[in-house]
C-alpha positions, 0 to 999 in steps of 0.5 A: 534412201537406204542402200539395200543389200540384195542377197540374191542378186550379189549386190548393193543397191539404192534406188535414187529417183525412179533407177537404181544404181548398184554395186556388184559384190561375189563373197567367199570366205571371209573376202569379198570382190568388188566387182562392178559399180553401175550408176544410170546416167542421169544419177552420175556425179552425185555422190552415188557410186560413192555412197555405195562403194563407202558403204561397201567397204563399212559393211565388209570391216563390219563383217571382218573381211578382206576386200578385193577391188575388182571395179575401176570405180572401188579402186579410185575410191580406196585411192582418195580414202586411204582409211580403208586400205586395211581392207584391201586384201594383197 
């Protein structure tokens, strides 16, 4: 499945196996705050909550934006996958 922009919600989602797992996102300005990543329990350790912090990140350097990493997941992640520190607004 594709992970969906949900405008209206202010997050990422992918639907994965009858949940939804999502990444919370407020943007102003030309930044964008990570805010909060839920993974349904049964999904967990899969690669979800990466796939959409991965694609959070694209989807902000697309854009031209800076990012500030609010959720504990997003932050562990720019971490491990220093490519993105560029992104991180200071």
């Amino acid at each position: 499945m594709d992970i969906v922009d949900n405008v209206a919600q202010h997050r990422y989602e992918l639907p994965v196996d009858g949940g939804t797992a999502f990444l919370q996102y407020q943007r102003r300005a030309g930044v964008v705050t990570l805010i909060h990543t839920e993974v349904p329990p049964a999904l967990r350790g899969g690669g979800v909550a990466g796939r959409l912090a991965r694609h959070a990140l694209e989807a902000a350097r697309s854009a031209g934006e800076k990012v500030v990493p609010m959720c504990p997941y997003v932050q562990a992640y720019l971490q491990k996958h220093p490519e993105y520190s560029d992104l991180i607004r200071h």
